[in-house]
C-alpha positions in Angstrom: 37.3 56.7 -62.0 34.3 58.8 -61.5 33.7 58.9 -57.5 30.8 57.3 -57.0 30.2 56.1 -60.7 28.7 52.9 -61.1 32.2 51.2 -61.3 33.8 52.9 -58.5 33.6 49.9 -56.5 34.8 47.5 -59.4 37.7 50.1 -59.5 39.0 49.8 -56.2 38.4 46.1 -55.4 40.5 45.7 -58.8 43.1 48.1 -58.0 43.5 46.1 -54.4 43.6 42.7 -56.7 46.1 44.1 -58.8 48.4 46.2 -56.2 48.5 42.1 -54.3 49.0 40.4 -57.0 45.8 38.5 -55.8 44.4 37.9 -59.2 46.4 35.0 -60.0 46.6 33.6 -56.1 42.5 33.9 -56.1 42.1 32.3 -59.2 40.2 35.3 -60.7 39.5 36.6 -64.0 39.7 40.3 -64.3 36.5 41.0 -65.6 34.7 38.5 -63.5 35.7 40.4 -60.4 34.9 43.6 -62.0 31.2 42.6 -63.2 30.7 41.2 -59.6 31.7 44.3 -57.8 29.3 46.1 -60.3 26.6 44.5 -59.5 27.3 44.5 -55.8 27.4 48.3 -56.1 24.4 48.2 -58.6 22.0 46.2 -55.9 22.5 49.2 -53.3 19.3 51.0 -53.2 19.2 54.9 -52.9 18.9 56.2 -49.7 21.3 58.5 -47.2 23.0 56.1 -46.0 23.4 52.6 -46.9 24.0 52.8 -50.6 27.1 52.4 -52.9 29.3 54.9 -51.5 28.9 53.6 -48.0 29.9 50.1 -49.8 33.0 51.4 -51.1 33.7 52.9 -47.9 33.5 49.5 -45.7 35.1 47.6 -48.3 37.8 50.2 -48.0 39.0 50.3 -45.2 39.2 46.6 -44.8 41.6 47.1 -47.7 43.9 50.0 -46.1 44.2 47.3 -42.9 45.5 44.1 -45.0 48.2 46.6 -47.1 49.7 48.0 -43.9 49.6 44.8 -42.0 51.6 43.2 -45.3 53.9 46.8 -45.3 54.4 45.8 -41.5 55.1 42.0 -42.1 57.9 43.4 -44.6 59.1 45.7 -42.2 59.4 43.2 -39.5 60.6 40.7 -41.6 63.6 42.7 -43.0 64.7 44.0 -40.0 65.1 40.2 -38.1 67.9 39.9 -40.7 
């Protein structure tokens, strides 16, 4: 992945997908989500601040959040046996 690269956000929302197992749950096809993400990237128009990067960013951290809740959930889960 190039950072910042026009698929940069494709990359990371498919990583997510694929890291959960979320593809088949969702009911996604790969490239579907990857062409959506693209052009969610690709409507960001240039300025300082609110552009693609920032995109990745927010969509980021939401990301982070879910996978250490789920990390937690196992935790907890495992150690009530």
């Amino acid at each position: 992945m190039v950072e910042g690269g026009p698929d940069a956000l494709s990359y990371l929302v498919s990583k997510f997908f694929n890291e959960n197992d979320l593809f088949e749950e969702a009911k996604v096809e790969k490239q579907t989500l990857w062409e959506f993400a693209r052009k969610v990237q690709s409507g960001y128009r240039p300025n300082p601040y609110h552009n693609g990067i920032h995109a990745i960013d927010v969509c980021q951290v939401p990301l982070i959040i879910i996978s250490r809740q789920s990390t937690f959930s196992l935790q907890n889960a495992i150690s009530k046996k």
